[in-house]
C-alpha positions in Angstrom: 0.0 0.0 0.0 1.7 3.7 -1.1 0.7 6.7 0.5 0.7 9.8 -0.7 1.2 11.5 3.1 -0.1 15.0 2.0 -1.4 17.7 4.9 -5.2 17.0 5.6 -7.5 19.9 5.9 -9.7 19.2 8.1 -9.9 19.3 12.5 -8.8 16.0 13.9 -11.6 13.8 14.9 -14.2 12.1 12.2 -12.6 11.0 9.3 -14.3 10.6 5.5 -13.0 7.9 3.0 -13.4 9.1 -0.7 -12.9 6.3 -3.1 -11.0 8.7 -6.4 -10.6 5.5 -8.4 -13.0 7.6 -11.3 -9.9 10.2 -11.3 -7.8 7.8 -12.2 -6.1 8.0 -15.8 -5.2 4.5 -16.7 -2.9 3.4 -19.1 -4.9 3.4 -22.5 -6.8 6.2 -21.4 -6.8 9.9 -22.9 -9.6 11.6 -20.7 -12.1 11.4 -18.0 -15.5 10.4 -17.9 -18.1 12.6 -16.7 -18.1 11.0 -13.7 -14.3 10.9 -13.1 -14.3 15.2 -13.8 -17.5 15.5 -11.4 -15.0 13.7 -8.9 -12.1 15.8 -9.6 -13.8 19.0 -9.1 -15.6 18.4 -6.6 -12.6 17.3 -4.2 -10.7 20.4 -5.6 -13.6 22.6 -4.6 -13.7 20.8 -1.2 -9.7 21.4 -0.9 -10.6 24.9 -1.3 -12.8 25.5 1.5 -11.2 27.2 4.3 -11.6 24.4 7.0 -13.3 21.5 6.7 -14.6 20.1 10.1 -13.8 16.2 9.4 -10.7 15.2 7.6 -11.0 13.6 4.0 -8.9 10.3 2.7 -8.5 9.6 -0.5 -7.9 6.0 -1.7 -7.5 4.5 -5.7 -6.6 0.8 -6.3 -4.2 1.0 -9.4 -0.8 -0.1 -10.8 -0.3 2.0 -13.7 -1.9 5.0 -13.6 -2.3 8.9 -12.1 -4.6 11.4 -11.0 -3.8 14.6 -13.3 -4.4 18.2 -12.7 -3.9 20.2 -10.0 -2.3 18.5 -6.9 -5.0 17.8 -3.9 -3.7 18.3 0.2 -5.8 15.1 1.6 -3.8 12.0 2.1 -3.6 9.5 -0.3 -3.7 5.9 -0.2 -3.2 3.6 -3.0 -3.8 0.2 -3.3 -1.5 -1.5 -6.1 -3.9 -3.6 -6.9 -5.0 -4.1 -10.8 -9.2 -3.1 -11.2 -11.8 -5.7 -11.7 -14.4 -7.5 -10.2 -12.2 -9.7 -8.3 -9.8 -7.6 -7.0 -12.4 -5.5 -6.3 -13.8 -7.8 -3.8 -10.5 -8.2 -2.0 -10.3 -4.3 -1.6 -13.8 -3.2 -1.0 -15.7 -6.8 0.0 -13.8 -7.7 2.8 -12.9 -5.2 5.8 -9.7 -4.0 4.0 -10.4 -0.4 4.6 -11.3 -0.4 8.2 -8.0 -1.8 8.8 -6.2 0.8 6.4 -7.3 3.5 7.8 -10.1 4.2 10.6 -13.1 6.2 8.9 -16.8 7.4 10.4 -18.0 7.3 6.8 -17.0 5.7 3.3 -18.0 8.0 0.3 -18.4 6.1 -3.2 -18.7 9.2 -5.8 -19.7 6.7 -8.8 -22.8 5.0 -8.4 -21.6 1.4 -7.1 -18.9 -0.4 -5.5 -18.8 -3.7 -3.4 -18.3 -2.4 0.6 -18.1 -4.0 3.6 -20.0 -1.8 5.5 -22.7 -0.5 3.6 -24.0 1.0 6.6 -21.6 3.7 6.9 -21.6 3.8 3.2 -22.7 7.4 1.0 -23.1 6.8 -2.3 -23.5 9.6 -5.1 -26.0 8.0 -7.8 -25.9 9.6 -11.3 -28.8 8.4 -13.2 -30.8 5.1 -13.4 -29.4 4.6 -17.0 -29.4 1.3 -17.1 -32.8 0.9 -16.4 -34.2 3.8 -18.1 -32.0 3.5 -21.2 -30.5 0.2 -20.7 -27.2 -0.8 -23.4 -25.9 -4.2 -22.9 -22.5 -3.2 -24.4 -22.0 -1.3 -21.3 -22.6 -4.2 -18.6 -26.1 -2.5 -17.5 -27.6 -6.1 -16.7 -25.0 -6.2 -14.0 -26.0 -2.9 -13.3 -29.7 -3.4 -12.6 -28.6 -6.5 -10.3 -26.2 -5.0 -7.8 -26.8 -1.5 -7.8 -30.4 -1.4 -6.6 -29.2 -3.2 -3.9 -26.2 -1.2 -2.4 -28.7 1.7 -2.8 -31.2 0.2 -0.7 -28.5 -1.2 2.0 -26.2 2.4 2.1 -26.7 5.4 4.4 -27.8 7.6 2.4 -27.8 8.9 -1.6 -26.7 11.7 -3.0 -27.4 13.1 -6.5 -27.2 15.6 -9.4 -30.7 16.4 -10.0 -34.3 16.0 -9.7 -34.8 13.8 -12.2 -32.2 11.5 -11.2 -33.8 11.6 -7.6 -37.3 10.6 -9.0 -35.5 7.7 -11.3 -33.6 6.2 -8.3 -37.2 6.3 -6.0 -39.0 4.4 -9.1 -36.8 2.3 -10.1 -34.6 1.1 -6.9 -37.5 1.9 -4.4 -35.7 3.9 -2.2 -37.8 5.8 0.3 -37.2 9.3 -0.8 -36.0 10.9 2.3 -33.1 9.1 1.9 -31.8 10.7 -1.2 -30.7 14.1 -1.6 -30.1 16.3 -4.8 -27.1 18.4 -5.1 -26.4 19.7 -9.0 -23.0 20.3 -10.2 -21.0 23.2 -11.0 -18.9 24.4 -14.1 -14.9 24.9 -13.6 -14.5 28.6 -14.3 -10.8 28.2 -14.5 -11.0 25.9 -17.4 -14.7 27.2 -19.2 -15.0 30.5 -19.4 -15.7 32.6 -22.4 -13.4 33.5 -25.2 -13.7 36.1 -27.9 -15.3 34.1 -30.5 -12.5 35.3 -33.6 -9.7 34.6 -31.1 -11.7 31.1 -30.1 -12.0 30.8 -34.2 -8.2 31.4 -34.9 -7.1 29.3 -32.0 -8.8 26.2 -33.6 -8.0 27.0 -36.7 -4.5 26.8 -36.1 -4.8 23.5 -33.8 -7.2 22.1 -35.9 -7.3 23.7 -39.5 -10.6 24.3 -39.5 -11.7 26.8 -41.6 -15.7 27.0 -42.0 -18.0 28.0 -39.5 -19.2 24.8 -37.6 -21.5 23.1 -34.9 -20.4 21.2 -31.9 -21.3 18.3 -30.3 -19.0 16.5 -27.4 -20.1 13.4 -25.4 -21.0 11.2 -28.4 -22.1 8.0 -28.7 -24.4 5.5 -31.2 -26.6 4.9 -28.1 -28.4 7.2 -26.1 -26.2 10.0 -26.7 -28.4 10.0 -30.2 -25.2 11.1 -32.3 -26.5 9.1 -35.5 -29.8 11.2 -35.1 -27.3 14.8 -35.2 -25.3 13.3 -38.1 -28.8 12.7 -40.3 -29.9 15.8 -39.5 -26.7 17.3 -40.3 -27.2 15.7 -43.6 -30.8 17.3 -44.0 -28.9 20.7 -43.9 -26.4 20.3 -46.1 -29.2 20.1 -48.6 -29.7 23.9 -48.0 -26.4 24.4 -48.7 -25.2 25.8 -45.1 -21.8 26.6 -44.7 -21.3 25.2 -41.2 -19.2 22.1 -40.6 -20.3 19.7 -38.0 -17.6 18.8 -35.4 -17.6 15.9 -33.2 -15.3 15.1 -30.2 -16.1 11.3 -30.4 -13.0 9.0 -29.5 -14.1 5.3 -31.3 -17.1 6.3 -33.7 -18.3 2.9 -35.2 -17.3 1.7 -38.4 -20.8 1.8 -39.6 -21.1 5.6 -39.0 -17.6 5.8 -40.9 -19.1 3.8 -43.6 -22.8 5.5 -43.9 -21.4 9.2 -43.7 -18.4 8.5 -45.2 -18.9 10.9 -48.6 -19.4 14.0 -45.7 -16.2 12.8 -43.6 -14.1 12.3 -46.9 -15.2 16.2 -47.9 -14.4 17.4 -44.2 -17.8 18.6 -43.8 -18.5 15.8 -40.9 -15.1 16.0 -38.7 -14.0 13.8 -36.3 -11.9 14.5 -33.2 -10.3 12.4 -30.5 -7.9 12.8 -28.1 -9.4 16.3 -27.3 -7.9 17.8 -24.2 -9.5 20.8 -21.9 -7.4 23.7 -23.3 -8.5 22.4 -26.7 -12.2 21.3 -26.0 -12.9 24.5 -24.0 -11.2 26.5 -27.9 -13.8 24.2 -29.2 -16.8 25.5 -27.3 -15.7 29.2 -27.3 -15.5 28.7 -31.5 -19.0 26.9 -32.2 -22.0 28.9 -33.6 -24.0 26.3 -31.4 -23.5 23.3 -29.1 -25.3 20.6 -29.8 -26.5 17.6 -27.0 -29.4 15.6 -28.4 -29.2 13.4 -25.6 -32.1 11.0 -25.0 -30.9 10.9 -21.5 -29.1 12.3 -18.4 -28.3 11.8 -15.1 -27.1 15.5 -15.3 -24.9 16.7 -18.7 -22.1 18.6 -17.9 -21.5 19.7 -21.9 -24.5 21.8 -21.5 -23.2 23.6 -18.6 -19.5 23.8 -20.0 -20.5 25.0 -23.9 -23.1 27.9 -22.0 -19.8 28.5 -19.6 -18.0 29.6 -22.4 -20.2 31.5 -24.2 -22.2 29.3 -26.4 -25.7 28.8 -26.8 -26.6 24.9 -26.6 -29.3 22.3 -28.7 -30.6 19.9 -26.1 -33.8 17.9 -25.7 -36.4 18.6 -23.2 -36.2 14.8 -21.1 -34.4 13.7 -18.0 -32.1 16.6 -16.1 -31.4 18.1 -19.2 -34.5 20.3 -19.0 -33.2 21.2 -15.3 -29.7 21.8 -16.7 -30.8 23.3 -20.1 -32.9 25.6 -18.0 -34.7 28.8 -19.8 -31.3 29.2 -21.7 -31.1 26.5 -23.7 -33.1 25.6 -26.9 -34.9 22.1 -27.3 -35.6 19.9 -29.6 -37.0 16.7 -30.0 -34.4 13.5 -30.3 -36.5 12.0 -33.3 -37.6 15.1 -35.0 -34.5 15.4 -37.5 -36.7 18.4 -39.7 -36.1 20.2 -36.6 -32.6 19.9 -36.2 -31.7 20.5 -39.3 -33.8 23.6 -39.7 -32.1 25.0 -36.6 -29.1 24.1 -37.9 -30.1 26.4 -41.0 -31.5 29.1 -38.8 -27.9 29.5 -37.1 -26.0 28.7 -40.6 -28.1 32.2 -41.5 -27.8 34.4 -38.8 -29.9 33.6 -35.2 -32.0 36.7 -35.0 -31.7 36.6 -30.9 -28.1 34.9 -31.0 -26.7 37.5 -28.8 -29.9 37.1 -26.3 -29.0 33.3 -26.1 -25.3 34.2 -25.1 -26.7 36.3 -22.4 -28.9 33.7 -21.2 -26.7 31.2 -21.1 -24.0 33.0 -19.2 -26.5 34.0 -16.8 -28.0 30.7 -16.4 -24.5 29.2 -16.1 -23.5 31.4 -13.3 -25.9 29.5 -10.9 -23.7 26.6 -11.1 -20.5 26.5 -9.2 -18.6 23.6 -7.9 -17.6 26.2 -3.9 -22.1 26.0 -3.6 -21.7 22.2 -4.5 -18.8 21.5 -2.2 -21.1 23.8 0.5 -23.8 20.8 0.4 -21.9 18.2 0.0 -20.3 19.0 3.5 -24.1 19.3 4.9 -24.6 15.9 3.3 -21.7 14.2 5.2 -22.1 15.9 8.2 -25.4 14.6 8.7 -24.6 11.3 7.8 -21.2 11.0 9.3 
């Protein structure tokens, strides 16, 4: 076991466990998950507090592998153990941790983990995906199995929005007392807004991209409805827009390659990977529009982080998006591809209340801020500590 003996923050006395292994770059891996950033930022926003009144641990279970960014002051204990079910068990399953390290409360910030003592066990539960928009590919039948029942055995929930809330009542029958909604907030020192010429030239340079364009991050074939953006796309181009479409999608399917293949040959469909946040907030800053035609959300950071930086963002009204997209977004349906792509041509031609939507968005964004998050998320342990 290493450990990374760092200067706590908090008063001596009760002690929280945070599980960080969703900060964790592993070898292979190019960026976070939604999940992994929401961790990040919020123990950097807790860091930031001026005195905590319980003292935070941080643990990971990894070989090969780092947390990047900015460094954290909590202690660190790692595990060099590889990840996976079984060694998973070892870690988590047995009383491991209670021998490590005494702790009043064990915090697991991504939706499941095998514990030993569930009952001093706070859990922070996204969304019900796999139940209300179940993929096989990405083990949701395991889901549906094991996390209903670590939320019915924990202390208490914690989640990012309303929705979500309602979702983990229905679905896991949780009483709802027991779970409590805190949203997330927006970095400002990495989303902010840029001049959109500079934000233009920057990505031109990085990127040589020339035309106006659209943006969409977060993409997927499933519920993330990317095929549904690229037809639309494709209706638009029929009125002869001069936007490109951009897509931050790291493995697109070959069958996407194959059916859109005539717009990603003439660079009017582009595909970026390995998109880091100094790029990715260029990105953002550059776009006419943001588009997240999501079919569902636990939360959706990209419509937070595109508004943060001065774009106006597509969404559709379902799940926490409506929460998140607020009055500042514009909404669509995820089916209704005439829609989209006369949106798309309403932008391409000059949004009559384009500067209106900036405003709104900045002004809607502002609400979200990782210090109020970190402010209830200390409430939250405190009372369950």
């Amino acid at each position: 076991m290493n450990q990374d003996c760092q200067s706590p923050t908090g008063r001596a006395g009760k002690r929280l466990l945070i599980d960080c292994n969703s900060m964790v770059v592993r070898r292979g891996m190019h960026y976070l998950s939604g999940i992994g950033r929401s961790t990040r930022e919020l123990l950097h926003a807790l860091a930031g507090m001026e005195q905590l009144p319980f003292e935070i641990v941080m643990f990971t279970q990894h070989v090969r592998g780092s947390i990047p960014g900015r460094t954290l002051p909590f202690r660190h204990l790692n595990f060099p153990m590889p990840a996976g079910t079984k060694f998973d068990g070892l870690l988590q399953g047995l009383p491991v941790l209670d021998f490590a390290v005494r702790h009043e409360a064990l915090h697991i910030p991504h939706n499941y983990a095998q514990v030993h003592n569930p009952e001093k066990t706070l859990v922070t539960m996204h969304d019900t995906l796999f139940f209300s928009s179940p993929e096989q590919r990405l083990g949701h039948d395991f889901a549906k199995t094991h996390y209903p029942r670590l939320a019915r055995s924990c202390k208490a929930i914690i989640t990012c929005s309303r929705s979500s809330k309602d979702d983990i009542v229905h679905y896991m029958g949780v009483p709802p007392e027991k779970v409590t909604v805190v949203p997330w907030g927006v970095d400002r020192s990495v989303f902010f807004p840029i001049d959109k010429p500079e934000a233009r030239k920057a990505v031109r340079a990085s990127t040589g991209q020339e035309r106006p364009f659209f943006i969409s991050v977060s993409c997927s074939d499933g519920r993330k409805n990317t095929s549904a953006l690229m037809h639309a796309y494709r209706l638009a181009l029929q009125e002869r827009i001069d936007h490109d479409l951009l897509l931050v999608w790291e493995r697109p399917p070959e069958q996407y390659l194959h059916e859109f293949g005539r717009e990603i040959a003439s660079g009017r469909i582009r595909l970026l990977s390995n998109v880091d946040d100094a790029l990715l907030v260029q990105l953002y800053a550059a776009a006419t529009a943001s588009w997240f035609p999501s079919r569902y959300e636990g939360f959706g950071l990209p419509v937070l982080e595109s508004m943060a930086c001065g774009t106006p963002v597509v969404t559709c009204r379902n799940s926490s998006l409506i929460e998140v997209g607020g009055s500042a977004a514009l909404f669509v349906a995820p089916d209704d591809l005439r829609d989209m792509a006369d949106m798309m041509t309403e932008f391409d031609k000059g949004f009559s209340r384009y500067d209106e939507l900036v405003s709104r968005s900045l002004a809607h964004v502002s609400t979200f801020t990782w210090e109020r998050t970190a402010t209830a998320y200390v409430e939250f342990y405190q009372k369950n500590m």
